[in-house]
C-alpha positions as CSV (number, residue, x, y, z in Angstrom):
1,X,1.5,11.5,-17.0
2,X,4.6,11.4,-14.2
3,X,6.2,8.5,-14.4
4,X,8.4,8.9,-11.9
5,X,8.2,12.1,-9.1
6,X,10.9,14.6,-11.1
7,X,8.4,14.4,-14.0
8,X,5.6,15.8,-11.8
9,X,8.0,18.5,-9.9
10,X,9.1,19.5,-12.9
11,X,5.7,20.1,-14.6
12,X,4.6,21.9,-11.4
13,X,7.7,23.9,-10.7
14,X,9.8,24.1,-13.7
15,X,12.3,22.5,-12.4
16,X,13.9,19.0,-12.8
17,X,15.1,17.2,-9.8
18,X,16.7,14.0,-10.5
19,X,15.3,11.6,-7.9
20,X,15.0,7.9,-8.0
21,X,11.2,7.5,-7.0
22,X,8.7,6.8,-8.9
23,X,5.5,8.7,-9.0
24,X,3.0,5.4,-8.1
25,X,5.7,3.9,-5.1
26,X,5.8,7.6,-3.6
27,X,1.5,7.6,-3.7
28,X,2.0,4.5,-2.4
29,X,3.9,5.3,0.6
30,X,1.6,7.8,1.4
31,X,-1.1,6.3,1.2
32,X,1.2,3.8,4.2
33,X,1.5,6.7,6.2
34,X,-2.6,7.8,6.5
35,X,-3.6,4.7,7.2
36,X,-0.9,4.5,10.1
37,X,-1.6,8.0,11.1
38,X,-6.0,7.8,11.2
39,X,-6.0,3.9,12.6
40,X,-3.3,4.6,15.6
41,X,-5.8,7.8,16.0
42,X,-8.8,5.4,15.8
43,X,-7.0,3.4,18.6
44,X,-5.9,6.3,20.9
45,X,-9.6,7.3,21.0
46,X,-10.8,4.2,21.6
47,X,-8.2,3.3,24.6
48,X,-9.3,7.2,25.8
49,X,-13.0,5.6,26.0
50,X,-12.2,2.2,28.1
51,X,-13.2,0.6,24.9
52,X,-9.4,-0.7,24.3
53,X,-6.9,-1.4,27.8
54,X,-3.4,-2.0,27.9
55,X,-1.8,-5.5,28.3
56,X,0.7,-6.6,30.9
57,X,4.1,-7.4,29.2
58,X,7.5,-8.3,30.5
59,X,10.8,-7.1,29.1
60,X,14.1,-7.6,30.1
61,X,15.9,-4.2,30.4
62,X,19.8,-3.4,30.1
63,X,19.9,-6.5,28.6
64,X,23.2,-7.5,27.2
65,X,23.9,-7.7,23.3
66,X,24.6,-11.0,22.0
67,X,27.1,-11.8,19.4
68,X,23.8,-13.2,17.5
69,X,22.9,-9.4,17.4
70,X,26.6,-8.2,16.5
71,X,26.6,-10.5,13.6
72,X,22.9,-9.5,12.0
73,X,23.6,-5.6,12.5
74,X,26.9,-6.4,10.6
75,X,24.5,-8.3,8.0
76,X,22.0,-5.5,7.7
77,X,24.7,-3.3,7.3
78,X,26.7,-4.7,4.6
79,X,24.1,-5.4,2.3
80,X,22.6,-1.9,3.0
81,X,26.2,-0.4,2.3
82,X,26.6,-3.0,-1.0
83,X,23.5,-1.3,-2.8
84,X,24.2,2.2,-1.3
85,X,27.9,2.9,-2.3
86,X,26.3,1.9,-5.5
87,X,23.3,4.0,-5.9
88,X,25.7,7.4,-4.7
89,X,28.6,6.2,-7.3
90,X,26.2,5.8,-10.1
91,X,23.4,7.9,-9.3
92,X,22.3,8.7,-13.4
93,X,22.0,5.1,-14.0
94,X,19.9,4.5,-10.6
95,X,17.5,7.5,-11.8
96,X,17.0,6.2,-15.1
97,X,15.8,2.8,-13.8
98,X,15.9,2.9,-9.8
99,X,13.4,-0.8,-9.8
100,X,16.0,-2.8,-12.3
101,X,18.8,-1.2,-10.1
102,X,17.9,-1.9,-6.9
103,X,16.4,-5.5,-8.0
104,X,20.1,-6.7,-9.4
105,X,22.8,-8.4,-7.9
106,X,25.2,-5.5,-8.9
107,X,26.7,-3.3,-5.5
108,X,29.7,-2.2,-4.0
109,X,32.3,-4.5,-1.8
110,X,33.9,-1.1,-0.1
111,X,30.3,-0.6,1.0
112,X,29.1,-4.1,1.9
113,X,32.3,-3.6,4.1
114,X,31.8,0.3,5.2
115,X,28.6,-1.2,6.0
116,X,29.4,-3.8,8.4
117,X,31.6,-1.9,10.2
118,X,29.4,0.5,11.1
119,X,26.9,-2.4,11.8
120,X,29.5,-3.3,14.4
121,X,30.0,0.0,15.5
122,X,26.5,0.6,16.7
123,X,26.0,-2.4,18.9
124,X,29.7,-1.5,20.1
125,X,28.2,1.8,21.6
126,X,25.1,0.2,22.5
127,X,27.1,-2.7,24.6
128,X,28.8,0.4,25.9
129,X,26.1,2.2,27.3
130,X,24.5,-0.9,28.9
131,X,28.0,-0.8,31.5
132,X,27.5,-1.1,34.9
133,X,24.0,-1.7,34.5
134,X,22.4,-4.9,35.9
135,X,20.2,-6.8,33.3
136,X,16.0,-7.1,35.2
137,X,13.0,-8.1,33.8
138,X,10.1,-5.9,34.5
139,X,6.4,-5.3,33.6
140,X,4.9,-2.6,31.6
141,X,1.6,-1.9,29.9
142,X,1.4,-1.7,26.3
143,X,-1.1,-0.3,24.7
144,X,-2.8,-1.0,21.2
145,X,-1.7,1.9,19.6
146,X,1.9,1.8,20.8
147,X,1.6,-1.5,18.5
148,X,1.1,0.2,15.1
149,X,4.5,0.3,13.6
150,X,4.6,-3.6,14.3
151,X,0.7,-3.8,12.5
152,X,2.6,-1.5,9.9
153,X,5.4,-3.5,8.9
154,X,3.3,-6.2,8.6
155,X,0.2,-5.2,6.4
156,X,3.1,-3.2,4.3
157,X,5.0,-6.9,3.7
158,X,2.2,-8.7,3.3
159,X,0.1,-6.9,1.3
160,X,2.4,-6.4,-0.9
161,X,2.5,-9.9,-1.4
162,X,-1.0,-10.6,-1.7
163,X,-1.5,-8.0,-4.1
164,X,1.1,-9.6,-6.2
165,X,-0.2,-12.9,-6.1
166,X,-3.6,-12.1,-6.9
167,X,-3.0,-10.1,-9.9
168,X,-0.7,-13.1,-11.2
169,X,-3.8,-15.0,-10.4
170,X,-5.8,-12.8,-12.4
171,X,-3.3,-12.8,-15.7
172,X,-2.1,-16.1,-15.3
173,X,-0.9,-16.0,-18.9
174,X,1.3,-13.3,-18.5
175,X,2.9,-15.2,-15.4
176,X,3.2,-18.2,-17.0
177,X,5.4,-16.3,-19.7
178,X,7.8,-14.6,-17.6
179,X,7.3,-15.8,-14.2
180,X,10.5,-13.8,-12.6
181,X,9.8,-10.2,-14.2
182,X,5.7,-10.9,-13.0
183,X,7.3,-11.7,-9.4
184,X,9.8,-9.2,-9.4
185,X,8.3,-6.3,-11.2
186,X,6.4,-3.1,-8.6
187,X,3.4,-3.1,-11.6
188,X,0.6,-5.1,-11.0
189,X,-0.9,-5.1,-8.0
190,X,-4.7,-5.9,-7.0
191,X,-5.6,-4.1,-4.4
192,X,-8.4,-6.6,-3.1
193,X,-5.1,-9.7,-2.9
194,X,-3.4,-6.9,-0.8
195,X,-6.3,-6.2,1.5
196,X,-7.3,-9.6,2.2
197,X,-3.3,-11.0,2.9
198,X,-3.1,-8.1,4.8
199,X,-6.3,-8.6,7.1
200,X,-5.3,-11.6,7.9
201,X,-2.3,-11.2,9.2
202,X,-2.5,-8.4,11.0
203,X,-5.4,-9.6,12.7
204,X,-3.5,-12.6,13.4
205,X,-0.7,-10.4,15.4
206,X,-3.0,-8.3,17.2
207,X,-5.6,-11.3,18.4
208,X,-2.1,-12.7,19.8
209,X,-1.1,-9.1,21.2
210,X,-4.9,-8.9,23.2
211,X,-6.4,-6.3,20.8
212,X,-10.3,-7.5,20.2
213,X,-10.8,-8.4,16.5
214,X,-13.9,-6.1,16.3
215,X,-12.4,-3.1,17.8
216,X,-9.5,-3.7,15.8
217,X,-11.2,-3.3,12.1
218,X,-13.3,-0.7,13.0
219,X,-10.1,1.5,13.6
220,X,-8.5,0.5,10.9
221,X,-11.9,1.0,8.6
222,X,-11.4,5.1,7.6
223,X,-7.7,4.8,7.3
224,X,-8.4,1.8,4.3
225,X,-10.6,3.9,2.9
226,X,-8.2,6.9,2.4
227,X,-5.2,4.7,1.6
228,X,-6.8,3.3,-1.3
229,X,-8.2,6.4,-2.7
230,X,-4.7,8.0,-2.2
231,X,-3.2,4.8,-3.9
232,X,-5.6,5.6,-7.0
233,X,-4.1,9.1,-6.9
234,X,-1.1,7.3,-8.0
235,X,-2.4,4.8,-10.3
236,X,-3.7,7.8,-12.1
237,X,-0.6,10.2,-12.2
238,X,1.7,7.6,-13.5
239,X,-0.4,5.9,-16.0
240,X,0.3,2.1,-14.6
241,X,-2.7,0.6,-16.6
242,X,-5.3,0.9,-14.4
243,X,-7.4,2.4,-16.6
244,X,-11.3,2.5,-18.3
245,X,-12.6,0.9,-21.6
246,X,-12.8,3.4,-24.5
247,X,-14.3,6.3,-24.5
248,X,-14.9,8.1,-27.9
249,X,-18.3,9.8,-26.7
250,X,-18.8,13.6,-26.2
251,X,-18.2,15.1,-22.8
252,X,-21.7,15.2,-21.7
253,X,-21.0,17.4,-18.9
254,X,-19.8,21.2,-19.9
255,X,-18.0,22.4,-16.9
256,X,-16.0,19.3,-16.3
257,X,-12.8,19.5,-18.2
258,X,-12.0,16.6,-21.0
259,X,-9.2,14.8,-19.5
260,X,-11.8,14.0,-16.8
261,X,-14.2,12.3,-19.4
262,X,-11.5,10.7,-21.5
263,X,-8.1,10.6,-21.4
264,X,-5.2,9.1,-23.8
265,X,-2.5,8.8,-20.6
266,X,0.3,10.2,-22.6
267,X,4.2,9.3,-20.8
268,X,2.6,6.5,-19.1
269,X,4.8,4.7,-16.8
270,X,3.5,0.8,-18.5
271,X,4.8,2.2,-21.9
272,X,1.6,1.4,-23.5
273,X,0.2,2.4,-26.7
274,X,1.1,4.3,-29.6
275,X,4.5,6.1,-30.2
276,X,4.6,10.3,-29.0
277,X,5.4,12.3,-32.0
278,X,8.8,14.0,-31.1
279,X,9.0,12.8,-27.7
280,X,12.6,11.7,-26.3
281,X,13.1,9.5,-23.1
282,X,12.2,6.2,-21.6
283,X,8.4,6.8,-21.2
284,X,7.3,8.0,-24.4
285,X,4.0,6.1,-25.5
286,X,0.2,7.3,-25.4
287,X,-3.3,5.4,-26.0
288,X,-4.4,5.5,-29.5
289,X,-7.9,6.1,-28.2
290,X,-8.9,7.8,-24.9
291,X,-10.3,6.0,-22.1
292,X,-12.3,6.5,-19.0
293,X,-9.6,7.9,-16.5
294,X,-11.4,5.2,-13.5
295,X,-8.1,5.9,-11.1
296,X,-9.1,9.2,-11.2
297,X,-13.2,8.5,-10.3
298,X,-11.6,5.8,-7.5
299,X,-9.4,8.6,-5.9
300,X,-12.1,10.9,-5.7
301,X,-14.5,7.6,-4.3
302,X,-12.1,6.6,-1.9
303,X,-11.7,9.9,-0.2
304,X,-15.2,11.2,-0.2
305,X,-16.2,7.9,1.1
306,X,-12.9,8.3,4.2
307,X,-14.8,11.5,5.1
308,X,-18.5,9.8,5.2
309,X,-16.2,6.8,7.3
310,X,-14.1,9.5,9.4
311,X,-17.8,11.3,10.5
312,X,-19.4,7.8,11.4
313,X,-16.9,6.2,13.4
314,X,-18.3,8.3,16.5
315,X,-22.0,8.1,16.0
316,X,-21.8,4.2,15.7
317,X,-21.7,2.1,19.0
318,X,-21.5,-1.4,18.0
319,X,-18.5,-2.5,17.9
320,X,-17.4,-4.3,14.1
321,X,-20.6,-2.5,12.4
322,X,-18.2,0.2,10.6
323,X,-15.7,-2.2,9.2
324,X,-19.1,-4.1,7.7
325,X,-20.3,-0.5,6.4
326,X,-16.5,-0.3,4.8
327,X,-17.0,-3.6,3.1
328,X,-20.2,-2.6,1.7
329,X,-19.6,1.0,0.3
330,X,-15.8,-0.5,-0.8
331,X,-17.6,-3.6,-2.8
332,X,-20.1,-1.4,-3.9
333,X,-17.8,1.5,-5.4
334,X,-16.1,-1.4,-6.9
335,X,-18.4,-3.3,-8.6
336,X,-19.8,-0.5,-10.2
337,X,-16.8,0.8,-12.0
338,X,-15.5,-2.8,-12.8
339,X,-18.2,-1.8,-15.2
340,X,-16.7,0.4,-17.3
341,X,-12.6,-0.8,-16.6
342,X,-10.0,-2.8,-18.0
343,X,-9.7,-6.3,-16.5
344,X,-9.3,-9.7,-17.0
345,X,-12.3,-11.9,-17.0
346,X,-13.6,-15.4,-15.9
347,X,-16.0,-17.4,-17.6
348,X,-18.4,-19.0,-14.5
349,X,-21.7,-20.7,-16.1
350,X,-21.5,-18.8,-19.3
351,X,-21.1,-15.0,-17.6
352,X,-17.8,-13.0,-17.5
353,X,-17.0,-11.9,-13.9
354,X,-13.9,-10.2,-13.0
355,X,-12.3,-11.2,-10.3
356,X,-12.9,-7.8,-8.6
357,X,-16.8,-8.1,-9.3
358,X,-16.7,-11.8,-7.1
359,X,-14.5,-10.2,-4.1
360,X,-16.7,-6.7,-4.1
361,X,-20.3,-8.6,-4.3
362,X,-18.8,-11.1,-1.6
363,X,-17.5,-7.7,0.3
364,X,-21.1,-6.3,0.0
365,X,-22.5,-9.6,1.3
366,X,-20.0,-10.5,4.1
367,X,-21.2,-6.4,5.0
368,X,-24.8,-6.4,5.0
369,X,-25.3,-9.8,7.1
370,X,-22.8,-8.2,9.3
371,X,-24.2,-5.4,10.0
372,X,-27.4,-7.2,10.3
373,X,-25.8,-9.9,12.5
374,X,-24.0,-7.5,14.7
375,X,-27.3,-5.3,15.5
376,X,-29.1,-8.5,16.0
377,X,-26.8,-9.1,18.7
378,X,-26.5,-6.3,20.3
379,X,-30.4,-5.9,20.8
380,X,-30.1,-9.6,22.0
């Protein structure tokens, strides 16, 4: 496994990089960027077709900078330069734990200061170009796609946070025992908790910014679909936990390789299992028995089922039917390999449900009466 993105460079190239990123945040940030880069292309289409139009907006142009703005870019700045000095002047100790690093209280006063001076500095320059130029309001039109770094920021923030409080939902025991490292700590997200805080808010800021809900989720459909099997690409590579029961059985199938049957995640990133013969460093466990590598299986799901997604999205003409096909084949991918993964369970009328079982089977629902509903409607 790569804990962090030297490990997986070096295994690749030969050649050991020291960088301060680990493997499942970088996955993670990619998986950011397709969805950004397939749903603003999902919206340019649609606003090529008439099916999306621009929205009147006033703005105030050359408009003078406040000493409100001076004083937050001299904020921003200092605590930027506090952490940064920091990270450059001990650059070993940020590799060998960048997330307790950059989580601490620990930084750099001549930074926090270099900082706020340059924080200074650029609305200086930016007060400077703005001379001699009257201050007018004006309209333009804005359209939905020239929105998505907004929608961006926002499913990024919040998702996070959703996914963070639903898996301290799901292992309430382990929150309850150390509630500030289960807050603080990058492990343990549920994807689902992320979607669902997500959805809402975004939706939420584009209803207010004129975008039609429907329209909206359809874009944003493929791109979901390709982030989370990219996201799985990560879960897998760095070993967070995310894996299968155990799987002692013979590889039934001949050509596929064994690590795709069963695999022991040795170096993962959680530190879990048994200790690596020989093995020096920071990440130096592996599963006493192998397991079903189910990242792996969602990676391959996610992105086969983007490309089945990615080759609909023009052949279907009802607006919000693709989002509903999303929920289904996402519920349905779900629930099956709940089947043979780790998870905490609930006990509801004698039965042990996971809590990704309820949201996919409610996701496959919510999808077929949609689907239903929405063709209903249309024929109507």
């Amino acid at each position: 496994m790569y804990p962090t993105l030297s490990d997986l460079i070096n295994d690749l190239l030969g050649i050991y990089i020291p960088l301060p990123i680990q493997t499942f945040g970088f996955f993670m940030a990619v998986s950011f960027a397709a969805a950004y880069i397939t749903t603003q292309a999902e919206l340019k289409r649609k606003e090529k077709n008439g099916l999306l139009k621009p929205q009147l907006k006033k703005i105030i142009r050359n408009k003078s900078v406040s000493s409100a703005d001076i004083l937050v870019s001299m904020l921003l700045g200092a605590l930027v330069g506090y952490k940064l000095l920091d990270m450059v002047l001990n650059y070993a100790e940020l590799v060998k734990n960048p997330q307790a690093f950059i989580l601490s209280a620990r930084g750099h006063l001549a930074g926090a200061l270099l900082g706020s001076v340059y924080g200074w500095y650029v609305k200086y320059e930016e007060q400077k170009k703005l001379k001699g130029k009257q201050q007018q309001e004006i309209e333009i039109n804005e359209y939905p796609h020239e929105l998505m770094g907004n929608i961006l920021a926002i499913a990024a923030i919040t998702g996070l946070l959703g996914a963070k409080i639903f898996h301290n939902l799901e292992y309430i025991g382990d929150f309850i025992q150390n509630p500030v490292e289960a807050l603080l700590s990058f492990s343990g997200l549920t994807f689902y908790g992320g979607l669902i805080v997500a959805a809402f808010s975004v939706l939420y800021y584009t209803r207010k910014n004129g975008i039609p809900v429907l329209h909206m989720i359809d874009a944003a459909a493929p791109g979901l679909m390709l982030a989370y099997g990219i996201g799985r690409i990560g879960c897998h590579l760095s070993g967070d936990g995310d894996w299968g029961l155990v799987n002692t059985a013979a590889n039934p199938i001949d050509f596929l390789p064994e690590w795709f049957w069963k695999y022991s995640y040795p170096n993962n990133v959680v530190n879990e299992g048994i200790p690596i013969p020989n093995c020096i460093g920071q990440h130096c466990f592996m599963l006493p028995q192998p397991v079903f590598p189910t990242p792996l299986y969602e990676a391959i799901a996610g992105i086969v089922l983007f490309i089945v997604l990615w080759q609909l999205r023009k052949r279907i003409h009802i607006a919000g039917v693709l989002f509903c096909i999303y929920l289904v084949v996402n519920g349905a991918e779900r629930f099956l390999i709940e089947k043979i993964r780790v998870n905490s369970t609930y006990e509801i009328f004698g039965a042990h449900i996971t809590q990704a079982e309820l949201i996919s089977s409610l996701f496959i629902i919510i999808g077929s009466v949609g689907i239903w509903w929405l063709r209903k409607r249309q024929h109507a």
